[in-house]
NUPALUM-667244 format. One record per residue (C-alpha): residue in one letter; x, y, z; residue number from 1. Coordinates in pm, whole numbers, plus 50000, padded with zeros to 5 digits. Layout:
BEGIN
+----+-------+-------+-------+-----+
! aa !     u !     v !     w !   i !
+----+-------+-------+-------+-----+
!  A !     X !     Y !     Z ! NUM !
...
+----+-------+-------+-------+-----+
//
This chain:
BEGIN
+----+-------+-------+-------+-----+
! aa !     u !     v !     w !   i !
+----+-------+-------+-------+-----+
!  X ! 50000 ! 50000 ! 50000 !   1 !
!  X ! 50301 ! 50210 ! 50026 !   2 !
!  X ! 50514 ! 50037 ! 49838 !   3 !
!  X ! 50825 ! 49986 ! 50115 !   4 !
!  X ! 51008 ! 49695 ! 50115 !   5 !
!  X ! 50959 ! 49521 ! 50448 !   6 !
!  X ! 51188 ! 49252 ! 50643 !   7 !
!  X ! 50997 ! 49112 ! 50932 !   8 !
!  X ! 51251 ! 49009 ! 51162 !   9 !
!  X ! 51233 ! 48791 ! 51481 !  10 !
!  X ! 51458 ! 48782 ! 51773 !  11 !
!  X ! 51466 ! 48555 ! 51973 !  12 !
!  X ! 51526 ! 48694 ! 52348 !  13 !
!  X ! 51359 ! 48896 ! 52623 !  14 !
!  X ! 51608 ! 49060 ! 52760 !  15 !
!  X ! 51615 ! 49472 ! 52634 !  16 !
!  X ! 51957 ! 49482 ! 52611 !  17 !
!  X ! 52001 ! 49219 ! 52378 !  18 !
!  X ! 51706 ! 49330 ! 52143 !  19 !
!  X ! 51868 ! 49690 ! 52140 !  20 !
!  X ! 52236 ! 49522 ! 52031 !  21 !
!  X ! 52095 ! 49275 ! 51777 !  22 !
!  X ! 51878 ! 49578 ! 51642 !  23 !
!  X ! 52189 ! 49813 ! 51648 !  24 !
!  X ! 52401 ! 49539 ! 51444 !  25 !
!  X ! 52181 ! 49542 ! 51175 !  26 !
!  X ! 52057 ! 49885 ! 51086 !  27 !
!  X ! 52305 ! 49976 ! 50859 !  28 !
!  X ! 52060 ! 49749 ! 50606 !  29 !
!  X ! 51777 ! 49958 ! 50655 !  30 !
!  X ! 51651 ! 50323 ! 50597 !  31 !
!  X ! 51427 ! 50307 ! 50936 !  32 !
!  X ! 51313 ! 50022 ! 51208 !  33 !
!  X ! 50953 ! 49980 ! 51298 !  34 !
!  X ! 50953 ! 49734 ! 51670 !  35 !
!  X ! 50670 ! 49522 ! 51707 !  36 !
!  X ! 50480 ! 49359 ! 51975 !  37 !
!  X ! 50706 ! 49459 ! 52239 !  38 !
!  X ! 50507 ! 49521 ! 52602 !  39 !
!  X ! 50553 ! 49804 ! 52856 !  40 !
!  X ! 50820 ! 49920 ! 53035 !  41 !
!  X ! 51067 ! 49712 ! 52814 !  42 !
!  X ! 50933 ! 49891 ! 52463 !  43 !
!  X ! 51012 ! 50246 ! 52619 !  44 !
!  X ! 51371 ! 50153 ! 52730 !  45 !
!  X ! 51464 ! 49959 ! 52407 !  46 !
!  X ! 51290 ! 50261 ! 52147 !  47 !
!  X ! 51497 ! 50521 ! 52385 !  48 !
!  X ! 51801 ! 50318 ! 52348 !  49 !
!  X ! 51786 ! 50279 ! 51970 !  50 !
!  X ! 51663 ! 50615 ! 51883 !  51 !
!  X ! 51988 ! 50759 ! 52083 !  52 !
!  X ! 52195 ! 50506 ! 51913 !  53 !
!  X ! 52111 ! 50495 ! 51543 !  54 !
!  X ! 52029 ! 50795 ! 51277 !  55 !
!  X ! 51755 ! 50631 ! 51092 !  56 !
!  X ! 51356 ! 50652 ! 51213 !  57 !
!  X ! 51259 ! 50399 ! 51521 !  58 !
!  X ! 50946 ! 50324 ! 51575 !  59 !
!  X ! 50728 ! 50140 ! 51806 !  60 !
!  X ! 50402 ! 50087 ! 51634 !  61 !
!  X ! 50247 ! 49937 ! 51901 !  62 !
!  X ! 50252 ! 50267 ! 52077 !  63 !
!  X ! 50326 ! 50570 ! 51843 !  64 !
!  X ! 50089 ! 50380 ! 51553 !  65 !
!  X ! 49794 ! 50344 ! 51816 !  66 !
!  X ! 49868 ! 50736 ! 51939 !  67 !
!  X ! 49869 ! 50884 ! 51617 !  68 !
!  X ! 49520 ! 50717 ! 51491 !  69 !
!  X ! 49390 ! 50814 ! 51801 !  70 !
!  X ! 49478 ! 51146 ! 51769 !  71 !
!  X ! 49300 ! 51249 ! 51440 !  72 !
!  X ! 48934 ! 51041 ! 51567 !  73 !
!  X ! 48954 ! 51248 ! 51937 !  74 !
!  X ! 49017 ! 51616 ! 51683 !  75 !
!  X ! 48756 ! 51505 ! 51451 !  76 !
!  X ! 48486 ! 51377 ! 51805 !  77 !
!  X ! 48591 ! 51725 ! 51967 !  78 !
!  X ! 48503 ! 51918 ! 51631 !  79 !
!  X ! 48165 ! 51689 ! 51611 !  80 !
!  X ! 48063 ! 51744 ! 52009 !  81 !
!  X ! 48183 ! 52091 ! 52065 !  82 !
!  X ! 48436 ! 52061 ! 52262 !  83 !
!  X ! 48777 ! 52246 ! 52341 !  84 !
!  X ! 49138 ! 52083 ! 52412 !  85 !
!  X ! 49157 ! 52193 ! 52751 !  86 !
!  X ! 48851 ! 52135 ! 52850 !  87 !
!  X ! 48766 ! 51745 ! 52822 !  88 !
!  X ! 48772 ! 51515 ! 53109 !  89 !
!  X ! 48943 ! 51204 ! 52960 !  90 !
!  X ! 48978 ! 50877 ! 53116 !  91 !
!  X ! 49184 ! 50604 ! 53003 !  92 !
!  X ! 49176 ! 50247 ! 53105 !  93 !
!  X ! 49531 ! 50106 ! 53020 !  94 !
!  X ! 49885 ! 50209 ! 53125 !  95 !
!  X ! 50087 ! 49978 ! 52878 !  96 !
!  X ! 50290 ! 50052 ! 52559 !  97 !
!  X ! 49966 ! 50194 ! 52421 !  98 !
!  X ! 49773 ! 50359 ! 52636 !  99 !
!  X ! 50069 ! 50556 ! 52809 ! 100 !
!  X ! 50190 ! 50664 ! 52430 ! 101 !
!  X ! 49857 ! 50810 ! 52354 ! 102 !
!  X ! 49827 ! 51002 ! 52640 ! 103 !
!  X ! 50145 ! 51149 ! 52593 ! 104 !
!  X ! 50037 ! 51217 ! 52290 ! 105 !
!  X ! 49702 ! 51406 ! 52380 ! 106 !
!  X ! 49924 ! 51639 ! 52590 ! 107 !
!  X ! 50067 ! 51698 ! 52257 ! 108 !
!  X ! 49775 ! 51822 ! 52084 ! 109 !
!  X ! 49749 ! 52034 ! 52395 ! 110 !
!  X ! 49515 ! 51861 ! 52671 ! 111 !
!  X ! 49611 ! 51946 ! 52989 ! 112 !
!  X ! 49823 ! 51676 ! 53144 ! 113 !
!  X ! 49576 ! 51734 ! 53499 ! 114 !
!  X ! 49265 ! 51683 ! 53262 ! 115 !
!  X ! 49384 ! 51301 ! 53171 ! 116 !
!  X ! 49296 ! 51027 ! 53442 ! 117 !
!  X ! 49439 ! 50653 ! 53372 ! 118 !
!  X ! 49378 ! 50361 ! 53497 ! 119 !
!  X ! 49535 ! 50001 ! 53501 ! 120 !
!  X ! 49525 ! 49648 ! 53710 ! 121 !
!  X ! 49541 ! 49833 ! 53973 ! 122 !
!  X ! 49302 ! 50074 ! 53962 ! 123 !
!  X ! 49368 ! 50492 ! 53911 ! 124 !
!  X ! 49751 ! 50589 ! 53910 ! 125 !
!  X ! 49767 ! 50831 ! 54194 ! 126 !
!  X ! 50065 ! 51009 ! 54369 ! 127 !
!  X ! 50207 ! 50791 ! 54658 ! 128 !
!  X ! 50110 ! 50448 ! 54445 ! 129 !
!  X ! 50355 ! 50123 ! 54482 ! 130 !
!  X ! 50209 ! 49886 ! 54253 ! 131 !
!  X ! 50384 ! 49852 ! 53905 ! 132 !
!  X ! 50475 ! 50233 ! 53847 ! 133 !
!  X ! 50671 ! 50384 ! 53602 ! 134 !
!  X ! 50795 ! 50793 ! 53519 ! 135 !
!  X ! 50559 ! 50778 ! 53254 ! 136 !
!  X ! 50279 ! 50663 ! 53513 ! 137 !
!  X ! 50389 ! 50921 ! 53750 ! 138 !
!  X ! 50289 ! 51244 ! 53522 ! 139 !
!  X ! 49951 ! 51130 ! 53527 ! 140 !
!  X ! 49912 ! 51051 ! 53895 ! 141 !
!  X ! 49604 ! 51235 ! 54042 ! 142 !
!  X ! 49548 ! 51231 ! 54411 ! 143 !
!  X ! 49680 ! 51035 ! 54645 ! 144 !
!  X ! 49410 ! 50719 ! 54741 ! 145 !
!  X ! 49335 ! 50406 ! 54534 ! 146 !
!  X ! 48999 ! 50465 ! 54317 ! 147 !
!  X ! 48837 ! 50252 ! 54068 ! 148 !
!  X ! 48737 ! 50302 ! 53722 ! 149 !
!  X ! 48417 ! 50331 ! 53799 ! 150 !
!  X ! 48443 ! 50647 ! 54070 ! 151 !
!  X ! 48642 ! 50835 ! 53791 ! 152 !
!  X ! 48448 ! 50840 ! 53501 ! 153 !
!  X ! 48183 ! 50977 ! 53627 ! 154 !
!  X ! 48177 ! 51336 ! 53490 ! 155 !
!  X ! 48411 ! 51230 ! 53232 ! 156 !
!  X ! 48410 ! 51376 ! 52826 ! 157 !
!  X ! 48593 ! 51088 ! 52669 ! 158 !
!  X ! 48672 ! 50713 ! 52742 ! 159 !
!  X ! 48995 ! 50536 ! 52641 ! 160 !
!  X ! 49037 ! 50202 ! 52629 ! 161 !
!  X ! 49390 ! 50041 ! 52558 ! 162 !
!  X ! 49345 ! 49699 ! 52815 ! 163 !
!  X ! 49094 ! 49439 ! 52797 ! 164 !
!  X ! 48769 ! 49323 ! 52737 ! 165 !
!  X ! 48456 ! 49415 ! 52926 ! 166 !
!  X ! 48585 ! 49597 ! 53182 ! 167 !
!  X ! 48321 ! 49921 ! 53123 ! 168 !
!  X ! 47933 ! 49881 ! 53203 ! 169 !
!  X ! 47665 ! 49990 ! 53109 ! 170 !
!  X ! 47603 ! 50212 ! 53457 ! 171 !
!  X ! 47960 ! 50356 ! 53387 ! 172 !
!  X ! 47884 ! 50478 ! 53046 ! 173 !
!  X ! 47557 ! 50638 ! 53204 ! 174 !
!  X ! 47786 ! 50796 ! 53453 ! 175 !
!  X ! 47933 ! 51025 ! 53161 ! 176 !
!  X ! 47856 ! 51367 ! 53062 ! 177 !
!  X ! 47631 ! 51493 ! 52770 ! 178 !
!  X ! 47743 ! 51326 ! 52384 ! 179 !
!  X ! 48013 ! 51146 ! 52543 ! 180 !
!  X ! 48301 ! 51015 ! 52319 ! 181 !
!  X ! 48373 ! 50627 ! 52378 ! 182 !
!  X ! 48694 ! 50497 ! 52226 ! 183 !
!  X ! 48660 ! 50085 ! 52375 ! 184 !
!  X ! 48994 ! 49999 ! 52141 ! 185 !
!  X ! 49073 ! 49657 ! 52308 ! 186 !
!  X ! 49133 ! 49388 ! 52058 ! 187 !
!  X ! 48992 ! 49165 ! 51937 ! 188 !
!  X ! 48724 ! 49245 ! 52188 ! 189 !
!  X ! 48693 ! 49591 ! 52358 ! 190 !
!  X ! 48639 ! 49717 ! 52684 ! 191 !
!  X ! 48228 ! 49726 ! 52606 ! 192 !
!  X ! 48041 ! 49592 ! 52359 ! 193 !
!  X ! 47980 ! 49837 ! 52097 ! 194 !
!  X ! 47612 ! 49703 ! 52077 ! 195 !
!  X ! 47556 ! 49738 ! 52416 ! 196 !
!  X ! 47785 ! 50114 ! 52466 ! 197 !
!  X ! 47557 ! 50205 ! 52196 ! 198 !
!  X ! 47219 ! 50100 ! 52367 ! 199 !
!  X ! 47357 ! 50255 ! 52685 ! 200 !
!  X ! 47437 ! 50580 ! 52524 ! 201 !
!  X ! 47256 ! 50652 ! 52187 ! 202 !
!  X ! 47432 ! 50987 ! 52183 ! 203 !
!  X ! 47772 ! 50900 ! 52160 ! 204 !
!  X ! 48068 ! 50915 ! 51945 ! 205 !
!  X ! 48164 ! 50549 ! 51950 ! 206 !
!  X ! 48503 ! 50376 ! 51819 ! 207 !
!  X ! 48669 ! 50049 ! 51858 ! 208 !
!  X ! 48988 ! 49905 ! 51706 ! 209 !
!  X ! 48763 ! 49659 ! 51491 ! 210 !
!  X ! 48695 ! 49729 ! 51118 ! 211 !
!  X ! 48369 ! 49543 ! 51140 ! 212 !
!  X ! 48236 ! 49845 ! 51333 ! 213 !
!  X ! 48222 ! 50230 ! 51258 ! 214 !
!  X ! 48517 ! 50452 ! 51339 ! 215 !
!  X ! 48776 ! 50201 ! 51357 ! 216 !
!  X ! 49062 ! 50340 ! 51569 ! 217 !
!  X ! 49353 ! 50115 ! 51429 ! 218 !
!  X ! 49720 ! 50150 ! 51351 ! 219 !
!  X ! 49684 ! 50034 ! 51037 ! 220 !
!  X ! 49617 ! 50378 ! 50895 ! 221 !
!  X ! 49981 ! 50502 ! 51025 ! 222 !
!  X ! 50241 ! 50194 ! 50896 ! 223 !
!  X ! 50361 ! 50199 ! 50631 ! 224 !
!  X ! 50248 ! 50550 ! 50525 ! 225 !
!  X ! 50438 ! 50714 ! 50866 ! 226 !
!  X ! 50754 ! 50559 ! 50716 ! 227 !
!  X ! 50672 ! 50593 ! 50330 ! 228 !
!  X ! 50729 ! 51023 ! 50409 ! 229 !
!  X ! 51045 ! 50964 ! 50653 ! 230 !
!  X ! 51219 ! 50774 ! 50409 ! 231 !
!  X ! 51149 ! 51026 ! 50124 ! 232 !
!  X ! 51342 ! 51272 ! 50301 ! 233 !
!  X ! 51557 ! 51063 ! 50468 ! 234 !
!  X ! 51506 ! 51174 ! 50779 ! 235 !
!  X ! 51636 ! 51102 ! 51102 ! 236 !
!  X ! 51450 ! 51033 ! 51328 ! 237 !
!  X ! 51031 ! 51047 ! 51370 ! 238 !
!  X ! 50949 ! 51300 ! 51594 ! 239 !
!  X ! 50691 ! 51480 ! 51759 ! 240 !
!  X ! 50631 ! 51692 ! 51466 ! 241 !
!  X ! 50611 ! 51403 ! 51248 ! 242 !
!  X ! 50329 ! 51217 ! 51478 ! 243 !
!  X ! 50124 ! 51533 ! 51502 ! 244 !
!  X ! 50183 ! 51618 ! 51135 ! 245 !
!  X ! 49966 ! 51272 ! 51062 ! 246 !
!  X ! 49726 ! 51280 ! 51301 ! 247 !
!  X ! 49604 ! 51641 ! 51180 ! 248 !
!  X ! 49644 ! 51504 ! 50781 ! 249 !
!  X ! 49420 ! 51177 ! 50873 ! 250 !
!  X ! 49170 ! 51401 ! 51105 ! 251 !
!  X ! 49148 ! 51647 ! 50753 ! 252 !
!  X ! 49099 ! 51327 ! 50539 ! 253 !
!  X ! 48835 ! 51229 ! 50738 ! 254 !
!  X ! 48647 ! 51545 ! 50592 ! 255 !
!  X ! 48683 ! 51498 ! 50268 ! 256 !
!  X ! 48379 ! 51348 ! 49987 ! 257 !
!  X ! 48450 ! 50988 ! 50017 ! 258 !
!  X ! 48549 ! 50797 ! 49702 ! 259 !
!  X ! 48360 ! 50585 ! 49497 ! 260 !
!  X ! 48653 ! 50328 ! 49570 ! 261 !
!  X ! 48609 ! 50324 ! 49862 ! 262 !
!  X ! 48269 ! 50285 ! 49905 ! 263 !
!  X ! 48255 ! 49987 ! 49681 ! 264 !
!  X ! 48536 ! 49818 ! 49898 ! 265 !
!  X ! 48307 ! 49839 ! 50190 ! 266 !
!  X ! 47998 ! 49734 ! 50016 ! 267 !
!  X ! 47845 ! 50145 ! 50088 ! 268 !
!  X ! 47563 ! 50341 ! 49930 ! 269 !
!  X ! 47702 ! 50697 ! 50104 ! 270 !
!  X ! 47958 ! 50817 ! 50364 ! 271 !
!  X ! 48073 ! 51112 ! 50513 ! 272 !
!  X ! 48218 ! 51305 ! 50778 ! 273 !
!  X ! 47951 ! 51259 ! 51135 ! 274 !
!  X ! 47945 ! 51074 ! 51420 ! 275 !
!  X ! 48005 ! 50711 ! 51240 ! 276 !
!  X ! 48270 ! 50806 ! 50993 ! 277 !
!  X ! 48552 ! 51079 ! 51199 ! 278 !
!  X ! 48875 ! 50850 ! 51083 ! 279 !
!  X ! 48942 ! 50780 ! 50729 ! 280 !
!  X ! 48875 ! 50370 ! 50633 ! 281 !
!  X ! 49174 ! 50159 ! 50572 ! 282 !
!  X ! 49179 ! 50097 ! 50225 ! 283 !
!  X ! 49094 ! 50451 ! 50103 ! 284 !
!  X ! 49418 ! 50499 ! 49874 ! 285 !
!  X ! 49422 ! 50834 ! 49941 ! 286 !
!  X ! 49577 ! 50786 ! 50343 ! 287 !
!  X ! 49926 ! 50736 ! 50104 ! 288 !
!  X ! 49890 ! 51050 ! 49963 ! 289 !
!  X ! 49792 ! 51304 ! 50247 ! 290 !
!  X ! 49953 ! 51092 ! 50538 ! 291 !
!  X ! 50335 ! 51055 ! 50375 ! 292 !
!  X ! 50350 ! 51423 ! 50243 ! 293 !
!  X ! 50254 ! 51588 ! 50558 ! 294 !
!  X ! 50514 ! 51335 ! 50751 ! 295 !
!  X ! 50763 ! 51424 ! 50507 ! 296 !
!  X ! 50671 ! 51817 ! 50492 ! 297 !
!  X ! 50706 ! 51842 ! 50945 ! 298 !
!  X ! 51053 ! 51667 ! 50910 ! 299 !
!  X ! 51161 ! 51910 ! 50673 ! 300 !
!  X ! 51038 ! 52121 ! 50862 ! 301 !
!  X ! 51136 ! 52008 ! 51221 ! 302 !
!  X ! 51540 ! 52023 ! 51092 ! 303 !
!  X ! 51527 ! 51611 ! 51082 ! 304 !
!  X ! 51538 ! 51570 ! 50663 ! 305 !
!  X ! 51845 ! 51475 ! 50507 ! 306 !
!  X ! 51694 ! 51571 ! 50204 ! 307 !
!  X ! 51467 ! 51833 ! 50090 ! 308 !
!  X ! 51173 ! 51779 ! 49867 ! 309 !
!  X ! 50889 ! 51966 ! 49687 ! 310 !
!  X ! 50592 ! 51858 ! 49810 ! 311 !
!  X ! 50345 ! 51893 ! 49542 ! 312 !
!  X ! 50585 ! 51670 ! 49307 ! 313 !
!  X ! 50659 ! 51437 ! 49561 ! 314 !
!  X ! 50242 ! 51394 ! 49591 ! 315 !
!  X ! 50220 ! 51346 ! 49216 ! 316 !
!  X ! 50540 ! 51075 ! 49243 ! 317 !
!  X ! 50349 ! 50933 ! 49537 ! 318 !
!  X ! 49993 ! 50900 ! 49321 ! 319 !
!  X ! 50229 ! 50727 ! 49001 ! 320 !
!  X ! 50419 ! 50479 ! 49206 ! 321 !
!  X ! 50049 ! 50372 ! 49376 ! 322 !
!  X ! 49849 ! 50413 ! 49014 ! 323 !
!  X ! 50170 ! 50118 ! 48911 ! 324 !
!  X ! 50152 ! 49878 ! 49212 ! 325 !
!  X ! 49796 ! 49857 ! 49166 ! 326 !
!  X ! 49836 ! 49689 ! 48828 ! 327 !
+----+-------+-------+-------+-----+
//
């Protein structure tokens, strides 16, 4: 879909050092390394290591991927619901690889870190808190007593989920303010139902991480496009810039008439932007071509491009080399 030529690669240890030395060994072969299925707190050490160590993109999919879908369906829900960036209540359940990369990545967008609440095993991450915490936990620690998911979602905007399955009832979802914005993105099965969220609140902006739903929340629509505009400019690293530069191109996708293509591939008489459609489907060719560019544009940008590129060319290359792997 991007057409990158990609070596998947198993090693065979657990131990972070020795994934960071085999991975260092063999990146001369390759313009940029995307880690896979790698759990929290091990993935942050061994994506810090490399990305000090090596000059070519690292990227954790499993958390940056997640983050940066995530990012252009809570825009788009805000947009739909009236709401403002610093004004949401959002509560997470999930304080993995995932779930700590998108909140980090909220703040980004520019949510107040004290307006994010997360949860894990062990119930809310508050200040003073033993079980199983990290530095990354720490910044969102609120309060300083143990509290369950259920005490603080009441009041909430927005619901996370980046854990497990049918951990969020019906009573919770209740417990949530006006058009609330549920994001259950556990696979295969998420945190509720989206049957039974949707019963439970008719007036929500619902997404899950399945595509046999509406709004799926996925990291397929970041790999391979995310690397398809770093390697164009042969940049660096992928930074901040970079992530945020996607998420806004996806959330401005989102807007835009839906193809004939595209509804064909998913059997659809109409589509558009609304409550049921605020991320872009996964085989809409067009990700490619608004996803890689605006990647490829913030690294310029952000001083991390080796090379520099026009952009409107480089979208016309982009459309060729896509019109010729489709034959």
């Amino acid at each position: 879909t991007a057409d990158i030529d990609v070596f998947d690669i198993e090693i065979d240890s657990e131990h972070p050092d020795e994934v960071v030395k085999a991975v260092e060994l063999i990146a001369p072969t390759f313009g940029g390394i995307n880690l896979e299925d790698i759990k929290a707190p091990e993935c942050f050490y061994i994506e810090k290591q490399l990305k000090e160590k090596l000059d070519i993109p690292v990227f954790h999919d499993d958390q940056h991927g997640t983050a940066i879908i995530l990012g252009a369906a809570f825009l788009n829900a805000l947009e739909l619901t009236g709401r403002k960036l610093d004004e949401v209540k959002i509560v997470f359940s999930g304080a993995g690889a995932a779930g700590m990369s998108c909140a980090k990545h909220l703040v980004q967008l520019g949510v107040p870190y004290e307006n994010i609440w997360v949860s894990d095993i062990h119930g809310l991450i508050y200040h003073g808190r033993k079980q199983e915490m990290t530095p990354d936990k720490e910044s969102f620690a609120k309060g300083d007593h143990k509290a369950s998911l259920s005490d603080f979602i009441k009041g909430a905007d927005v619901f996370i989920g980046l854990s497990a399955a049918n951990l969020v009832s019906q009573e919770m979802l209740k417990s949530m303010r006006g058009d609330p914005i549920i994001f259950a993105m556990a696979n295969p099965d998420p945190e509720i139902k989206y049957e039974l969220a949707k019963e439970a609140r008719p007036d929500a902006i619902i997404g899950t991480g399945r595509s046999d739903f509406p709004n799926q929340i996925n990291n397929v629509l970041g790999f391979p496009f995310i690397f398809r505009g770093a390697l164009d400019v042969r940049a660096r690293e992928i930074n901040d810039a970079m992530k945020m530069a996607a998420s806004l191109s996806l959330a401005n996708l989102a807007k835009q008439p839906v193809s004939k293509d595209v509804l064909e591939a998913y059997q659809l008489d109409h589509l558009e932007f609304g409550p049921d459609y605020i991320v872009p489907k996964p085989l809409d060719r067009r990700v490619c071509l608004w996803e890689a560019p605006a990647v490829a544009r913030a690294a310029m940008e952000s001083g991390v491009a080796r090379l520099t590129i026009d952009i409107n060319q480089y979208v016309n290359q982009l459309e060729e080399r896509l019109i010729k792997g489709a034959k």
